[in-house]
matplotlib code that plots the C-alpha trace (Angstrom):
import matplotlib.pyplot as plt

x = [30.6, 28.7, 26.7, 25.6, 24.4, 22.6, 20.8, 20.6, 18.5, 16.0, 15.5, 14.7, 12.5, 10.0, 9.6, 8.5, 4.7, 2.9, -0.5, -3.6, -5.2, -2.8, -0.5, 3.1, 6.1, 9.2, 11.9, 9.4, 7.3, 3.4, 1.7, -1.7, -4.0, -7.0, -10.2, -9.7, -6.1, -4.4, -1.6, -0.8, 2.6, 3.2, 6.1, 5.5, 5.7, 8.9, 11.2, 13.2, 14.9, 11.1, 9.6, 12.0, 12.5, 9.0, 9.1, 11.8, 9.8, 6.8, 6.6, 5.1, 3.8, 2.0, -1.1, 0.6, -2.7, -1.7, -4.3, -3.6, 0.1, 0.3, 1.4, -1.6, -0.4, -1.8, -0.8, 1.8, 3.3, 3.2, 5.2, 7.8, 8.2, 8.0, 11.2, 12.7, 12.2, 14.9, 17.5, 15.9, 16.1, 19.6, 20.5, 19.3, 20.5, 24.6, 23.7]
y = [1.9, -0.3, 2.6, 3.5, -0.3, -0.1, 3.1, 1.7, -1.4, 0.5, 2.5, -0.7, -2.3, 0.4, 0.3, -3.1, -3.2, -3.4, -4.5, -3.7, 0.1, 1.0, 4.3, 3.6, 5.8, 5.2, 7.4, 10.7, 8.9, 8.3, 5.0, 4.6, 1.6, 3.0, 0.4, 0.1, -1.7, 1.7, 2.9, 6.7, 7.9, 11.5, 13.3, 15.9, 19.2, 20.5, 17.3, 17.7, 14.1, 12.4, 14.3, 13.9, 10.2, 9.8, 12.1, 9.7, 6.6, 7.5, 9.7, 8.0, 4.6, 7.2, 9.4, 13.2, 14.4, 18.1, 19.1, 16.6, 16.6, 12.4, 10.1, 7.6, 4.3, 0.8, -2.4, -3.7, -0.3, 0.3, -3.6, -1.8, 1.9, 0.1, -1.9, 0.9, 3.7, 3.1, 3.0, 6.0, 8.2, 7.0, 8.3, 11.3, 11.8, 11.8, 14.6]
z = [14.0, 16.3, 17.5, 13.8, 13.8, 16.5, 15.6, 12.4, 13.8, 15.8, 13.0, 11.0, 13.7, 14.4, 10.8, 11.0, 9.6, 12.6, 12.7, 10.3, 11.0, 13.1, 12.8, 13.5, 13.9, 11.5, 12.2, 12.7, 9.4, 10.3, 8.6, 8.2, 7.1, 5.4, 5.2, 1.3, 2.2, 0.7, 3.0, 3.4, 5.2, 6.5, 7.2, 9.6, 7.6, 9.2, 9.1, 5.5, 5.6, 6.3, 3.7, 1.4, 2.0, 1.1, -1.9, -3.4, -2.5, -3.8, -6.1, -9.8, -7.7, -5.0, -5.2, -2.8, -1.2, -0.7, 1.3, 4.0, 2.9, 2.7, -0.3, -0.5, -1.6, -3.2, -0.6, -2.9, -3.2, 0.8, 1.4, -1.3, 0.4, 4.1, 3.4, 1.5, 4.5, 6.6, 4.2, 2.4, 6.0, 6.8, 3.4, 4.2, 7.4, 5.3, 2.9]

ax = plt.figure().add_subplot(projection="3d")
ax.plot(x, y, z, "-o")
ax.set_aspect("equal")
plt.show()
């Protein structure tokens, strides 16, 4: 439906890499920019479709960081999960 689409595309531009060192919302998702150039998202630690989103994404190409509960991720890795996110949380918004 058109209002799917057009939840669909806000979803898809706030998930838009932003600039450098900035943290950015994507659809309850946190990004970071470390000084390195390694990337770490968070899901906060109640929202099941973020965190599983990011569990699916990451998980083997990610470093989890329990203790802070993020995935710490290389650039190239980051590029790859950033396009990926949307699609991955409208996934799990139909389950």
């Amino acid at each position: 439906t058109d209002a799917w689409r057009s939840a669909e595309e806000m979803i898809r531009r706030s998930c838009r890499d932003k600039s450098e060192g900035k943290r950015t919302m994507c659809a309850g998702i946190l990004e970071q920019a470390l000084p390195d150039g390694n990337v770490t998202f968070q899901a906060a630690h109640d929202d099941e479709i973020g965190n599983d989103a990011l569990l699916r994404l990451c998980k083997g190409r990610g470093v989890w960081i329990p203790a802070s509960r993020y995935w710490l991720c290389a650039p190239e890795i980051a590029s790859t999960v950033r396009a990926a996110l949307p699609d991955a949380v409208r996934l799990g918004r139909l389950t």
